[in-house]
Structures are given as structure tokens and as C-alpha cells.
C-alpha positions as a Markdown table, in Angstrom:
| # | Residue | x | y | z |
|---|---|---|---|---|
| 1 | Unk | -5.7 | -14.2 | 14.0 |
| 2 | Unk | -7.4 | -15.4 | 10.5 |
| 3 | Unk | -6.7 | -14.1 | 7.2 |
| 4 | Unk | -8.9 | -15.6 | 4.6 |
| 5 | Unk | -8.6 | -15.8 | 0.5 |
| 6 | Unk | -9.2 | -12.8 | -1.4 |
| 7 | Unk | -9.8 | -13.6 | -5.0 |
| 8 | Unk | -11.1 | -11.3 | -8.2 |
| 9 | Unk | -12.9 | -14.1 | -10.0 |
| 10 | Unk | -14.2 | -11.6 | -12.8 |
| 11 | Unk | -10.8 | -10.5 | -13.3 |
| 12 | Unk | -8.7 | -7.3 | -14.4 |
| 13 | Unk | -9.4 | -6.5 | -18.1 |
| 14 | Unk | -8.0 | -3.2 | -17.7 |
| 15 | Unk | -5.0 | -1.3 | -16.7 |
| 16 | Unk | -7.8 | 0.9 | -14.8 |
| 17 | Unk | -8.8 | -1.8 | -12.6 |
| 18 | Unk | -7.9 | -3.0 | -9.4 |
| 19 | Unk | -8.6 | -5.7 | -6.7 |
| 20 | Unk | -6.8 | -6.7 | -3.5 |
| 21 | Unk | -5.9 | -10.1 | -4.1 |
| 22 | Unk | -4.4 | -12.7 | -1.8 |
| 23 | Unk | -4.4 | -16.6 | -2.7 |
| 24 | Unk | -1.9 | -17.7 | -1.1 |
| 25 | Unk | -1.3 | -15.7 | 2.5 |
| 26 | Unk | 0.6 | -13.0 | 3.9 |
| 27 | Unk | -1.1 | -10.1 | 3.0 |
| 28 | Unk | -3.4 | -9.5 | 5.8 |
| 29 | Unk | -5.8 | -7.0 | 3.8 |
| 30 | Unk | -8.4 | -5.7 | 6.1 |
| 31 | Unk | -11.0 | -6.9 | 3.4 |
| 32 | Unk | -10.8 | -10.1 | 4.7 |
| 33 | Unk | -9.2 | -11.1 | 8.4 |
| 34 | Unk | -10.3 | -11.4 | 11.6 |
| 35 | Unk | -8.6 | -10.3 | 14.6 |
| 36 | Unk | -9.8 | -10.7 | 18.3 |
| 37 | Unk | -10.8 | -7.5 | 19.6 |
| 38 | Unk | -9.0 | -7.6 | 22.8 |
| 39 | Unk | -5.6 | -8.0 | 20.3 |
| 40 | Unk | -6.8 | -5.3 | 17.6 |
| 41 | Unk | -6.9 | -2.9 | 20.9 |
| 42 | Unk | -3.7 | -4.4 | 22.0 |
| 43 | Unk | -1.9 | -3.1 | 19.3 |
| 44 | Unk | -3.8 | -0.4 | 18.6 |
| 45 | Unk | -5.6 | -0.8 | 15.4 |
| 46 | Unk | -5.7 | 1.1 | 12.5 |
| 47 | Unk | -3.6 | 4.0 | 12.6 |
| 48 | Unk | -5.7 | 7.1 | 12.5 |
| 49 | Unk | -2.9 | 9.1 | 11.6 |
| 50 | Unk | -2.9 | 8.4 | 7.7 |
| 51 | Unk | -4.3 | 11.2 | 6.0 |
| 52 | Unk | -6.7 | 9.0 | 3.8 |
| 53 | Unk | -7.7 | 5.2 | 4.1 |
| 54 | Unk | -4.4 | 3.9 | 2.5 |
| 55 | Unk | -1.7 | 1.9 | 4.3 |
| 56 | Unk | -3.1 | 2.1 | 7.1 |
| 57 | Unk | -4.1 | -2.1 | 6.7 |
| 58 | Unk | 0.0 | -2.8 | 5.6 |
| 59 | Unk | 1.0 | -0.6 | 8.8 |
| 60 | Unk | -1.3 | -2.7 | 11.1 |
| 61 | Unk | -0.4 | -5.9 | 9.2 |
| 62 | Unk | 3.8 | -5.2 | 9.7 |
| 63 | Unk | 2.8 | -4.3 | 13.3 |
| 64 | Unk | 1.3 | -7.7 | 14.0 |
| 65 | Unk | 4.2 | -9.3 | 12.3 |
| 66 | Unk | 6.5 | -7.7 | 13.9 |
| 67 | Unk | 5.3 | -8.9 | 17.0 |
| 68 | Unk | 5.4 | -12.6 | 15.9 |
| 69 | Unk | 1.8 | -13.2 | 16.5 |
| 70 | Unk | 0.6 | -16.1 | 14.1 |
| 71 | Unk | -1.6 | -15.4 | 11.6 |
| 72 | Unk | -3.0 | -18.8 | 10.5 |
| 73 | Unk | -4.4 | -18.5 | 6.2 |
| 74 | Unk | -8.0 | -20.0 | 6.3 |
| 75 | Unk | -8.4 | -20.8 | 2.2 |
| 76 | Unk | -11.8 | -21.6 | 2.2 |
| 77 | Unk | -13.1 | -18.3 | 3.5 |
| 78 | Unk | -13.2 | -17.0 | 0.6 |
| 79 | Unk | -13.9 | -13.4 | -0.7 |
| 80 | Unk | -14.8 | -12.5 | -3.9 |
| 81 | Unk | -13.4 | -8.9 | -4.4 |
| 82 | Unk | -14.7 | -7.5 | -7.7 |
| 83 | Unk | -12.4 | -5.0 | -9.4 |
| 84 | Unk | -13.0 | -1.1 | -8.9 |
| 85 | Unk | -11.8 | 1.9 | -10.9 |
| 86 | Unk | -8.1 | 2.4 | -10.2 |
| 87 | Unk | -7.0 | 5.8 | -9.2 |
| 88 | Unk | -4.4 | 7.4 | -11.4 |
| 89 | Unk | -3.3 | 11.5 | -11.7 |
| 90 | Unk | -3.8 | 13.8 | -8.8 |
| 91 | Unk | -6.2 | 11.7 | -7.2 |
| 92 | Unk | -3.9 | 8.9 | -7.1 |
| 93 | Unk | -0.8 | 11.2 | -6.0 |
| 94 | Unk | -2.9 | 12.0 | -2.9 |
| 95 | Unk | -2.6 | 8.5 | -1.4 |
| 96 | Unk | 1.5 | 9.0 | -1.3 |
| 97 | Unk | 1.5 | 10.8 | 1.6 |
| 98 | Unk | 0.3 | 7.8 | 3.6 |
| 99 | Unk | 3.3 | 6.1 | 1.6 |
| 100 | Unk | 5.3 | 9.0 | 3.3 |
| 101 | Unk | 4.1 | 8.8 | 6.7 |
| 102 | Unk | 4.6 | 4.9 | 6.6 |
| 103 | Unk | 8.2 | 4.8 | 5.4 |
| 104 | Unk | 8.8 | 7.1 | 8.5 |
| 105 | Unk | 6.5 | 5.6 | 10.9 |
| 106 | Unk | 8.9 | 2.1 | 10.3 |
| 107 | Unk | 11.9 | 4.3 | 11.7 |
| 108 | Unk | 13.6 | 5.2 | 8.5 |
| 109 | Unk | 15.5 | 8.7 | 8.5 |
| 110 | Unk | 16.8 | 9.1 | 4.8 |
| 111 | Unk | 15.1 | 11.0 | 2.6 |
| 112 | Unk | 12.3 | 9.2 | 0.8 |
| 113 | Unk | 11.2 | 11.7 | -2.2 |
| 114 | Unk | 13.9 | 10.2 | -4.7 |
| 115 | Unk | 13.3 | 6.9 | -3.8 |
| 116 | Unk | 9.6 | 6.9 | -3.7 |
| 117 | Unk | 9.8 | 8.6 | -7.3 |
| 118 | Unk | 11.7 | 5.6 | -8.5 |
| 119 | Unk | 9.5 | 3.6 | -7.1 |
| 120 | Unk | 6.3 | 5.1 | -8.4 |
| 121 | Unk | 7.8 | 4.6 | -11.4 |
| 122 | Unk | 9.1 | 1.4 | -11.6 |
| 123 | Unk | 5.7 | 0.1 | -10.5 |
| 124 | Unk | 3.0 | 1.9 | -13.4 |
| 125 | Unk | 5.8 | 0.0 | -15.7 |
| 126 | Unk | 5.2 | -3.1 | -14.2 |
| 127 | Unk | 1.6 | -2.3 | -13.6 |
| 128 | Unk | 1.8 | -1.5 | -17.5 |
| 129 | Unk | 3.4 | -4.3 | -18.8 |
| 130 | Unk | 0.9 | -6.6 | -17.8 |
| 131 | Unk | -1.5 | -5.5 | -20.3 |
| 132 | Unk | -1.4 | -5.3 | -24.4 |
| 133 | Unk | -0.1 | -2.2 | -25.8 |
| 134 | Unk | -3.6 | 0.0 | -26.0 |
| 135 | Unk | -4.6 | 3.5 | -25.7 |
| 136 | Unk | -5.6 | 2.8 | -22.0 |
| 137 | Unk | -1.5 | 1.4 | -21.3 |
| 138 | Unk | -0.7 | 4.7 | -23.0 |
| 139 | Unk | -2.9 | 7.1 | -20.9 |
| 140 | Unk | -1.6 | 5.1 | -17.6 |
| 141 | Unk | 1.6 | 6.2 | -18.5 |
| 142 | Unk | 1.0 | 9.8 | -19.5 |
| 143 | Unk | -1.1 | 10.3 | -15.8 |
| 144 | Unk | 2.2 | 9.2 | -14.2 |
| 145 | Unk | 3.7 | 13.2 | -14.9 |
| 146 | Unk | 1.1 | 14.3 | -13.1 |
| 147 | Unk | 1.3 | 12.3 | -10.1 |
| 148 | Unk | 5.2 | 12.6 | -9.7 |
| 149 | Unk | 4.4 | 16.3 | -10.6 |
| 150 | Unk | 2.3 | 16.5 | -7.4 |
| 151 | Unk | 4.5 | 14.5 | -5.4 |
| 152 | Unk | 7.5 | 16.1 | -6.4 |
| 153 | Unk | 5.4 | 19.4 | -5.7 |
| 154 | Unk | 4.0 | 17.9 | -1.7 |
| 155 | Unk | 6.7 | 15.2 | -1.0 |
| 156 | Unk | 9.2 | 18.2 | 0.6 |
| 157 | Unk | 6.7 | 18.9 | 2.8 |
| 158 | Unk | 5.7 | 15.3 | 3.4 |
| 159 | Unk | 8.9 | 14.4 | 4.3 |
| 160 | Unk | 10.0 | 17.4 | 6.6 |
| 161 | Unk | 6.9 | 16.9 | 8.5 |
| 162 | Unk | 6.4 | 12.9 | 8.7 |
| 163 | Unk | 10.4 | 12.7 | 9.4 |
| 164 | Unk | 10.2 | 14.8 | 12.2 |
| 165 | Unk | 7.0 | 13.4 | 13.6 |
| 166 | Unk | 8.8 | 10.1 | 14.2 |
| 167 | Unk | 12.5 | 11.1 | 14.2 |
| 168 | Unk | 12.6 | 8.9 | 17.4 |
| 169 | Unk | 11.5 | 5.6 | 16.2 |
| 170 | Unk | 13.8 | 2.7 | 15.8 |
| 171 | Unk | 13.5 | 1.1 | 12.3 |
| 172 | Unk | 10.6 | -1.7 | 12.6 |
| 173 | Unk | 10.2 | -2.7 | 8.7 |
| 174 | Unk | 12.5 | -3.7 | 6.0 |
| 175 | Unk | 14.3 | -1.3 | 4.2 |
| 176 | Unk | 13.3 | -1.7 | 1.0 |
| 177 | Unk | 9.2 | -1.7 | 1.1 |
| 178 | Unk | 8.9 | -2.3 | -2.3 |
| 179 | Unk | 8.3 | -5.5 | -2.5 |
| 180 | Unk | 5.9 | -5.3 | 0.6 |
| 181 | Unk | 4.0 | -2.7 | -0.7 |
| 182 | Unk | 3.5 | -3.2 | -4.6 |
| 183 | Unk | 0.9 | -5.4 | -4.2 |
| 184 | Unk | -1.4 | -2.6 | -2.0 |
């Protein structure tokens, strides 16, 4: 398995931007890898349970590291990602319930809702504090009440149902996914 560079040459100028980047490895986006197809069928792909195109690369990318198969960084194929809009309120909120279904999917049985909260929290700060202080920092963090509103509103739910839909799976990921997942 291959996992080439992923690079945003044009840059970030906003707190409303976004690119995958990966210079160094170890992120497996599904912008740029490639996979055998005999082994992408082995494992069985993307998951096609995720309610939206989100996670569903990290979940397929802890799957194949989970079962030790190498993934081998090729530097020099290189992709150019240029940045797109970043999603923040309600439409950003949406993509948490693939957050949800992941945390569960991995085996874990505590509730999630508080912790994701934190977490959602912690990372528009550090999100935000890569950029000056501007009116576009200041709206980032006003269109984080909205999305903890909504997920405070659908995570209940989220959790009751994803919980139960995998209440039998042994715990496959670290604990805290924090760290793994900040960078999606």
C-alpha cells in the first residue's frame, strides 16, 4: 500500500479554509493512496455506513493499521490539494455524527456526547489560534454555539443508536482519538 504527499502549496490564509495535508506520512487520506484492489475488498473498503462522506478514510485507514499491513510513504507523488471553504455551524455539526458512529465502531461503550463537546471545543481554539485576531477568528468562534447546539440537540440520539449498533465490538482504536482525528 502507497500513501503519497499531500501538500496545500497556495496555503491557508483563512480560518475558513481547509486542506488535507500530509508531508510526512501516516495519514492515509484517500486523496492520495493507493491500495491493491484485491486488499481494499479484503478489508472491505470504505464504510458505507457513515451518514455523509466523513471518517469514513480515518476508519478504513485505522483498519489497515490495525492489521499491520505496511503502508510504505512515496514523497515524490505529490498532490497539490488547494484549500476549500471550511464548513462551520449546522453544516459543520452534521459531519459529527460520523464522529459518533466511529468512536463506537472502534469498540468504545462510554458515553461520547461530553467528551466530543470538549473536544469540539478544544479544537476551533486551536484551529483559532493559528490565525491573527480578525473578524473572521471571531465569527469561527461564535458558529461553534451553533454547532455544539445541534450536537447537544442530535448527539443523544447519536449515541443511543451508534452504541447499540456496535455494543459487541471489542475496542480496536486508541482511546483518546483526539490526536488521530484533529488533523481530518
Amino acid at each position: 500500500m502507497l500513501e503519497g504527499k499531500t501538500t496545500c502549496a497556495e496555503g491557508l490564509r483563512s480560518v475558513f479554509e481547509l486542506a488535507p495535508i500530509n508531508e510526512n506520512g501516516g495519514a492515509l487520506w484517500s486523496c492520495n493512496m493507493m491500495v491493491r484492489h484485491t486488499f481494499f475488498d479484503a478489508v472491505q473498503g470504505f464504510d458505507e455506513n457513515f451518514p455523509v462522506a466523513y471518517m469514513e478514510d480515518v476508519d478504513f485507514r485505522e483498519r489497515v493499521y490495525g492489521l499491520g499491513e505496511k503502508v510504505v510513504f512515496v514523497a515524490d507523488a505529490l498532490i497539490d490539494h488547494p484549500p476549500r471553504p471550511a464548513l462551520f455551524g449546522k453544516k459543520l455539526a452534521v459531519l459529527q455524527e460520523s464522529e459518533f458512529l466511529f468512536y463506537y465502531k472502534s469498540g468504545h461503550h462510554k458515553p461520547y456526547l461530553i467528551q466530543h463537546l470538549r473536544r469540539m471545543i478544544s479544537i476551533r481554539l486551536q484551529i483559532v489560534r493559528k490565525y491573527p485576531l480578525s473578524s473572521d477568528t471571531l465569527r469561527a468562534l461564535l458558529l461553534l454555539f451553533p454547532e455544539l447546539y445541534y450536537v447537544s440537540k442530535h448527539g443523544p440520539h447519536w449515541q443511543r443508536h451508534y452504541r447499540e449498533m456496535y455494543r459487541d465490538v471489542k475496542v480496536t482504536y486508541p482511546p483518546d482519538l483526539s490526536v488521530r482525528l484533529c488533523q481530518h
